[in-house]
N, C-alpha and C positions, 0 to 999 in steps of 0.2 A: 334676435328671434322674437316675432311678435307675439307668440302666446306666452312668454315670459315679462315682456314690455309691461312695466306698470300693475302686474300682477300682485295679488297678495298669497301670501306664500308660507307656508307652516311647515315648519322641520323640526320633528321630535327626535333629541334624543343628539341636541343639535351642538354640547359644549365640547368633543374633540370628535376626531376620525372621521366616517363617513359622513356624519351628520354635519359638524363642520365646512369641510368641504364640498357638501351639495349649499346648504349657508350660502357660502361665498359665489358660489358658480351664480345661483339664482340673482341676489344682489351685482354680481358684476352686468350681468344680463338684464337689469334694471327693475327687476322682479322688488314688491315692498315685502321684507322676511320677517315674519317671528321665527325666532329661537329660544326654541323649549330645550331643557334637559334638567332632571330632579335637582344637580348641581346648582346652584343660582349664580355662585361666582362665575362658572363658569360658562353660563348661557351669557352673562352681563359683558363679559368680557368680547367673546363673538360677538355677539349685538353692537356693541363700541366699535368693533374690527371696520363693521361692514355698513354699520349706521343701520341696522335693523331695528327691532323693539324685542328685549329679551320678558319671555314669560315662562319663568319658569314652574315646576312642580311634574306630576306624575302623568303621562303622556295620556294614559287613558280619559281624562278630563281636563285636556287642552282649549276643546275647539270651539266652545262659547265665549273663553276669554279672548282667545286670540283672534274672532271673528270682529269680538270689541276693539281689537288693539288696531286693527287693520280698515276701520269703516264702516265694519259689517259685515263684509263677504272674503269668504275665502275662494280663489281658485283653483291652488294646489294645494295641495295634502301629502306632507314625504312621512309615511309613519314609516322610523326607522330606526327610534329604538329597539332595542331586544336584547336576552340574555344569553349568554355563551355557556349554558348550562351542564355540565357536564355529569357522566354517571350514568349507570347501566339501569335495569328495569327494579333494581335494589336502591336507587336514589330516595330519597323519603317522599311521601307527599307532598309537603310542603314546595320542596326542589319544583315537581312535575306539576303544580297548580301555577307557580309563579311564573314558571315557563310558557305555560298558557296563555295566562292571564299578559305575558307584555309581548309576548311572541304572536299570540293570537287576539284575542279579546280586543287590546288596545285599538287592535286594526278594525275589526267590527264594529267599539262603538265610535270611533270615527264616521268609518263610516253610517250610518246611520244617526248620527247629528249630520251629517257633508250633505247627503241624498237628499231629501228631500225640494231645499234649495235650488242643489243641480239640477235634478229633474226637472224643475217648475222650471229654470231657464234654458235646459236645453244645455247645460255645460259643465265643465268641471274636469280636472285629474286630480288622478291617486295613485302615488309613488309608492311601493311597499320595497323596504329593502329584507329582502327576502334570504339567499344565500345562495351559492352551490349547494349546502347541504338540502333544501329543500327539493332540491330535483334528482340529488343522488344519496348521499349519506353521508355521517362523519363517524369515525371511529371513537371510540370510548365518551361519548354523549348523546344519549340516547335519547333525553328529554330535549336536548337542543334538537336533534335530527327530524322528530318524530311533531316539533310545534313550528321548526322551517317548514316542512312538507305542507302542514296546515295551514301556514302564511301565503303560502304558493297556493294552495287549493280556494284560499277565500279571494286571493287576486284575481286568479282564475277564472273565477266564479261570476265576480264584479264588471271582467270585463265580458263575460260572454251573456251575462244579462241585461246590461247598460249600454256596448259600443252604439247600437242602434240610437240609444235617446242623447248622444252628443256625450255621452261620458267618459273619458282618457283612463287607461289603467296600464301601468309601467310595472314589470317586477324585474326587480334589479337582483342577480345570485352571480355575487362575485365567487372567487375561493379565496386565499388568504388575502389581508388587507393589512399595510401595515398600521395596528392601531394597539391603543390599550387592549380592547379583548384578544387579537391574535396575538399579542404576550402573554394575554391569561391562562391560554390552550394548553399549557406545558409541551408534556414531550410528544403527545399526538401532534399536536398544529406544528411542534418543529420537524415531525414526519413527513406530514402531508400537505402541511399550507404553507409554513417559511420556504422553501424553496423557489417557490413561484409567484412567491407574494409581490404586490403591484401600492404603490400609492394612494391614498383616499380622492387624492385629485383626478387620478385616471377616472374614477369609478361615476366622478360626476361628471368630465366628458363622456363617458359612454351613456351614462344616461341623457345627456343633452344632444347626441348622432343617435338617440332611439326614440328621443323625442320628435324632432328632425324629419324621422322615415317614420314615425309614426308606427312606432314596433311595440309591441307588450313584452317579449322577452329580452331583456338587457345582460349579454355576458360579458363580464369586463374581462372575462378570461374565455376567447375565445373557444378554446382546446375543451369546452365545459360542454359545448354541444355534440360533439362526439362524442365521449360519454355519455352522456344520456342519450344519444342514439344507441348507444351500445347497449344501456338498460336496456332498453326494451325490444329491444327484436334480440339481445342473447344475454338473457335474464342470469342462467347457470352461469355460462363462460363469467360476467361481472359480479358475479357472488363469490366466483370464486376467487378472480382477482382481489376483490373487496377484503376477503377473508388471508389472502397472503400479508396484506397488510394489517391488516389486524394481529396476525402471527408476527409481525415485523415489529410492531409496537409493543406487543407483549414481554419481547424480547428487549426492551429498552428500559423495560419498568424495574 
């Protein structure tokens, strides 16, 4: 694929699961990677995999170092760390700022370190790995549900300000994935995500046949657009759906 040829290429958040796996996809596709993830061993370890440059530390203040590691210029941009934050509207502060802060924020001030660059030449993508939950919901995490939906809204946002001046913007909302955080879920995610859970490898073919057709919304799970078509043209009927499971899981607790 020629927009991945030779590219320089940032994946936060990149030492196992989805971030790994887009890693590898971009580097097979001859892409040059950094791999960021607060972990060090294990960004070092990916980076050896795939012959990347591991930098690691906190995704929100990646992208000057890694601009360094790469030459100078970044092309793509995968922010895709995040926190699988779980907890109703009684979660503590702290919980609902930090969820912000790497679920939202981090993607912000990427972007604006990325922009200005892009803009002057006319190019650039940005990968947000977003969720299912940011188009619909997830049950018993509230601060996750409520800083997906925000991740989705600033992707949104980026592309429908930007496509005109040559700027790429991907959001990728899988449902379950098999990785360390969809083991974190407990018995919610073994409700709603383990059953239909998919590979971290599928997630980055789908995003590379979205890169492809040149698409902004990436489902690696199909069945995820009907649903959200259901949201919204019969809001009640999926509230209420929404809420049997929720009654479903309550009953597990």
């Amino acid at each position: 694929m020629d927009v991945v040829q030779g590219a320089g290429v940032v994946v936060t958040g990149a030492g196992g699961g989805i971030g790994a796996a887009l890693a590898r996809r971009f580097a097979a596709g001859g892409a040059r990677v950094v791999v960021n993830d607060l972990d060090a061993d294990r960004a070092a370890a990916v980076a050896d995999e795939i012959g990347g440059i591991a930098v690691p530390g906190d995704a929100s203040a990646v992208v000057a170092e890694a601009r360094s590691a790469l030459g100078g210029t970044v092309d793509v941009y995968c922010a895709n760390a995040g926190l699988a934050s779980g907890g109703s509207e009684a979660a503590g502060e702290d919980v609902w700022a930090l969820a912000w802060d790497v679920n939202v924020m981090a993607h912000v001030r990427a972007a604006h370190e990325l922009l200005p660059e892009w803009l002057e030449r006319g190019s650039g993508r940005f990968v947000s790995t977003v969720s299912a939950a940011g188009l619909l919901t997830m049950v018993g995490a509230a601060p996750y549900s409520v800083t997906k939906h925000g991740a989705y809204a600033f992707a949104e946002w980026l592309s429908l300000t930007y496509r005109h001046r040559g700027i790429k913007v991907h959001a990728i909302c899988p449902q379950g994935v098999r990785t360390d955080m969809l083991a974190g879920t407990g018995s919610a995610g073994d409700l709603v995500l383990v059953p239909t859970a998919i590979e971290p490898e599928e997630v980055a073919e789908a995003l590379f046949q979205g890169i492809e057709e040149d698409r902004f919304l990436i489902l690696p799970h199909p069945e995820v657009a009907a649903y959200y078509r259901a949201r919204a043209t019969d809001p009640e009927h999926w509230l209420t759906n929404m809420n049997h499971i929720q009654q479903k899981w309550e009953a597990t607790r």
